[in-house]
N, C-alpha and C positions, 0 to 999 in steps of 0.2 A: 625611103618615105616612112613617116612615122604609121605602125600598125596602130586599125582604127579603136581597138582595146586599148592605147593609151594615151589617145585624145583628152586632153581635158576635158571636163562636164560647160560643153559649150553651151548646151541650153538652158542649163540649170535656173531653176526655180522662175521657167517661162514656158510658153508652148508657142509653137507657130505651126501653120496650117503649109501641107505640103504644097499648095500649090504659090503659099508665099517663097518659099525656099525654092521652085522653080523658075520665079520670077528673079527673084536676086542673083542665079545662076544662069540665066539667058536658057534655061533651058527645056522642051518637052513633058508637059508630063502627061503621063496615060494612068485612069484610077480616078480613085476617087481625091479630089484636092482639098476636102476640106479636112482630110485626117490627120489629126495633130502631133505633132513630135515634139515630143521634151529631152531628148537626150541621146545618145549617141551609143551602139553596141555594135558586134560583131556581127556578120552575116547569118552562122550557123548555128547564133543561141537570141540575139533580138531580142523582142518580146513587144507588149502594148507599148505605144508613144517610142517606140525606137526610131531611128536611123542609121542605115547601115547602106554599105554601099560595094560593087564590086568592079575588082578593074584586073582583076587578072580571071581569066578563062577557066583555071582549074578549080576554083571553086565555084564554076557558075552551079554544080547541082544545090548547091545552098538555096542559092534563088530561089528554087522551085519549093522550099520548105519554110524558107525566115520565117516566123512570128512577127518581123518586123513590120513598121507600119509603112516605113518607106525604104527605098531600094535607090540609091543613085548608081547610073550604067553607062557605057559609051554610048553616046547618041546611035552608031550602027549595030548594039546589041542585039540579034536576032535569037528569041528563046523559041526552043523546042517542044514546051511543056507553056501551060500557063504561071504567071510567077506568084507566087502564097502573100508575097503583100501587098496592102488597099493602093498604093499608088507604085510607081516607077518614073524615075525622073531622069529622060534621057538629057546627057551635059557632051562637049567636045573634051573634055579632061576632067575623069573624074579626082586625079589627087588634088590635080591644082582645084578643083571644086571644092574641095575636104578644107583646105586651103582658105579661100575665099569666106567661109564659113566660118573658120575660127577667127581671122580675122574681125569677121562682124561681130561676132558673140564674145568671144572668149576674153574676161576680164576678170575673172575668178579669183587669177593669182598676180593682179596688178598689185602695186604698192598703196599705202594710203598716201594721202597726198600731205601736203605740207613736211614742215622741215622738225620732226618730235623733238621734244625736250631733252630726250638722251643722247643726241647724237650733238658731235662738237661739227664747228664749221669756222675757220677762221676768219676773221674780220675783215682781212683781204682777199677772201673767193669772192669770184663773181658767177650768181647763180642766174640763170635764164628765169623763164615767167616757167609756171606751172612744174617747176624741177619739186621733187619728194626726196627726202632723206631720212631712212628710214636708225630705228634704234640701234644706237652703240654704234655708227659708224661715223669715219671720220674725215673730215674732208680742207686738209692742210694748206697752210699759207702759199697765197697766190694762184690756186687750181680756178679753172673755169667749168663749168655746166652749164652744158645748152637746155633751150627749152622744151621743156616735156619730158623730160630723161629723169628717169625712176633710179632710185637710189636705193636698193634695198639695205636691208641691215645687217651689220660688222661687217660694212664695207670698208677699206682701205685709200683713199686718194691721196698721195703724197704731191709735195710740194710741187706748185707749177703743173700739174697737170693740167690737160685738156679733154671733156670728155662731152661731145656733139651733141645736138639734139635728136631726141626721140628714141635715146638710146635704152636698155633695161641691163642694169648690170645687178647681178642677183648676189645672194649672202656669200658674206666669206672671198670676194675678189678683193684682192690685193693689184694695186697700179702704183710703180716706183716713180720717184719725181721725174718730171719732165717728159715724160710717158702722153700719147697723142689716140686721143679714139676719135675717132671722124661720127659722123652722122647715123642714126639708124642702125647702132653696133647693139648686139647682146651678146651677156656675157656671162655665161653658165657659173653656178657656184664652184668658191676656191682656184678659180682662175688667175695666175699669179702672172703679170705684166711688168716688165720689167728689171727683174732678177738680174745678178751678175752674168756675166756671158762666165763659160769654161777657161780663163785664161792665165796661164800660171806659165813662171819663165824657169826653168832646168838650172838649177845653182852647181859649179864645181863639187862638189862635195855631195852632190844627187838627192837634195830639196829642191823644193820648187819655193817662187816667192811669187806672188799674188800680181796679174798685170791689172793695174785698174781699168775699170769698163767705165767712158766718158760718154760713151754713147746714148741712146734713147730707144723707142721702140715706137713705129706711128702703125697705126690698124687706122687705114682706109675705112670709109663708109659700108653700110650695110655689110658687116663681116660679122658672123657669127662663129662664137668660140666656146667649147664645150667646157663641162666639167675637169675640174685639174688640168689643165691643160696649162703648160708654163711655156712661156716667150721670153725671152732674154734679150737686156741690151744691149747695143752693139757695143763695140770696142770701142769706133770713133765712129762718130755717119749714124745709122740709124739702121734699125732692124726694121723689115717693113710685112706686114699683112696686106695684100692689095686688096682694092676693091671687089667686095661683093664672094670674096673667099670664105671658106666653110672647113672650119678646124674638129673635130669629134672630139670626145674627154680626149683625156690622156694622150695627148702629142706633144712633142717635142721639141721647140725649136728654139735653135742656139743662134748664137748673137752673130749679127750681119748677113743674117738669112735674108732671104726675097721669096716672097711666094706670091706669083701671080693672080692676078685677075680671076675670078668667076673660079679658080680652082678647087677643091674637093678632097679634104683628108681625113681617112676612120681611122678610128681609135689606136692608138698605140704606137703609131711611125714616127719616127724621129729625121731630125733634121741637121745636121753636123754643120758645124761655120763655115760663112759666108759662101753657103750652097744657095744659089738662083732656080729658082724653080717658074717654069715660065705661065700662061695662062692657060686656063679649061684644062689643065690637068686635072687627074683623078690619081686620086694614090690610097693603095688598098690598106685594112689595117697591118699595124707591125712592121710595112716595108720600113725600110731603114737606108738613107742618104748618106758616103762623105761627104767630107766636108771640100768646098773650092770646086765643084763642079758647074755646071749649068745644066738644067735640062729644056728640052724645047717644049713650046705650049704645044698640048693638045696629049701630053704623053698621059699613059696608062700605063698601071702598074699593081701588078696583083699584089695581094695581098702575101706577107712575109720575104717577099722579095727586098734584096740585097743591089743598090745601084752604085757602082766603086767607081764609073765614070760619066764623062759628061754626055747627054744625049742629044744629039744635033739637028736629026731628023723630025718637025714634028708631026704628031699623030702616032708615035711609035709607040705599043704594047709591049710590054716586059713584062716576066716571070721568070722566076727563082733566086736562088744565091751564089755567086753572083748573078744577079739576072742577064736574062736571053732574049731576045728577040718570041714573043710569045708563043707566035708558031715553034722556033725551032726548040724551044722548051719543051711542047707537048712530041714535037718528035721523041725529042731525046729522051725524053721521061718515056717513051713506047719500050723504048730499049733498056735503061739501066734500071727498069724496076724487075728486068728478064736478067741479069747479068747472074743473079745464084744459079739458076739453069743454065744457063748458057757457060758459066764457067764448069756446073757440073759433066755435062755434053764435052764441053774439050776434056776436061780428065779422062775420061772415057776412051775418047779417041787416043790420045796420048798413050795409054796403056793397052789400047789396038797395035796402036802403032811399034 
């Protein structure tokens, strides 16, 4: 979850009265409701017109001190101490609350609308109603855009693309021809869609020669793709993003990839050809996939871990390189971080002996 210091300025250049901000969130409030909040800080620094909010336990002594002016908490927050700001607004989920909020507000860093005079658009796109394109980008013969979908600037859409409605794909993404974004996609700056997959054929004489990639790349609806973060086209068939998946910068993935449903990937892991990755996984940053496996939905996987085969079982945890089953990792890590002692101890004996 995003920390509440780098929320955008969702109230910006407005106020609203706590007890409206309780009302849009279904939820409790205790205080005073007519105190106003313009913006948004941290629990343990606040100040006049802030809001701030707490969902993890260990900082509840902040509470007891904010300067803020509002406090969002688990609706069974039970404080020990009276709390320092004019209201408290009990919610059933305060992220998704946090949430809820920016949704309403946060328009800040929307696109301007309409299609500017610097950017090209060729004569055969078809643009939805209320689509924005913003300067110097460019949006190449035959691509479509749905309606509502924000086009920021030195964007890339190459030929035949398709790119859904209600989408926000931000500066500096590049999408190669034929390339598929479903509905409700965003798409972090310098995000490259498309690119050649890794495929080169071993020549006698020990070159390689280039296999071409005929393939495409489709990203499913509401998928969210970070910064740098590069996808590749398939070979032949298509390289796929499923629905409602969550890629962080800098990941990896190579051409004829699968990644499931509602699945979850931080920063830095990689993805080897035409590896399956199944649904509601989580995969920690840095881990690192071959290529031609499967894994089953619901797996877990630490972070820097190493996964060389296929995982069958779902709901399985893994940790290290190669990875282990995640209990027997933390065993075995009990033991071989002992293994200088423990080898120092057998010399010993040894020379007992």
């Amino acid at each position: 979850m995003l920390p509440f210091c780098q929320l955008p300025t969702i109230f910006a250049a407005m106020q609203i009265a706590a007890k409206e901000i309780a009302r849009m969130l279904g939820g409790t409030l205790e205080g005073d409701g007519e105190v106003l909040v313009s913006k948004p800080g941290k629990i343990e620094q606040g100040g006049p017109g802030t809001l701030t909010f707490l969902a993890n336990l260990r900082y509840e002594h902040f509470a007891y001190t904010t300067p803020a002016a509002a406090v969002l908490v688990p609706r069974d927050f039970s404080p020990t101490q009276p709390v320092a700001a004019a209201a408290l607004i009990r919610v059933d989920d305060v992220y998704n609350s946090l949430r809820i909020l920016m949704e309403k507000f946060d328009g800040q860093l929307q696109a301007t609308g309409g299609i500017s005079d610097k950017a090209f658009v060729h004569g055969t796109a078809g643009l939805g109603k209320n689509v924005s394109v913003g300067m110097f980008s460019v949006v190449e013969e035959g691509a479509k855009i749905g309606e509502g979908t924000q086009i920021h600037p030195q964007v890339f859409l190459g030929k035949n693309v398709e790119v859904g409605a209600n989408c926000v794909i931000y500066p500096g993404v590049k999408i190669y021809h034929d390339c598929v974004i479903g509905d409700n996609c965003i798409l972090h700056s310098n995000v490259v869609v498309g690119s050649d997959g890794f495929g080169f054929v071993p020549q006698p004489d020990g070159s390689f020669l280039k296999l071409p990639q005929l393939g495409n790349v489709v990203v499913e609806a509401d998928v969210e793709i970070g910064a740098n973060t590069t996808i590749d086209r398939a070979t032949m068939g298509s390289t796929y993003i499923r629905q409602g998946a969550k890629l962080d910068n800098l990941v990896m993935v190579a051409h004829n990839v699968d990644i499931g449903d509602h699945t979850v990937v931080a920063a830095q892991a990689g993805f080897a050809g035409s590896t399956k990755i199944g649904k509601h996984c989580r995969i920690g940053g840095q881990a690192g996939f071959v290529g031609h496996i499967e894994v089953a939905d619901g797996t877990q996987v630490q972070a820097q871990s190493g996964v060389a085969s296929s995982v069958k079982q779902p709901g399985t945890a893994l940790y290290g390189s190669p990875a282990l089953p995640y209990n027997d990792y933390l065993r075995s890590y009990a033991v071989f971080k002992k293994l200088p002692e423990l080898y120092k101890k057998i010399n010993e004996l040894m020379k007992k002996g």
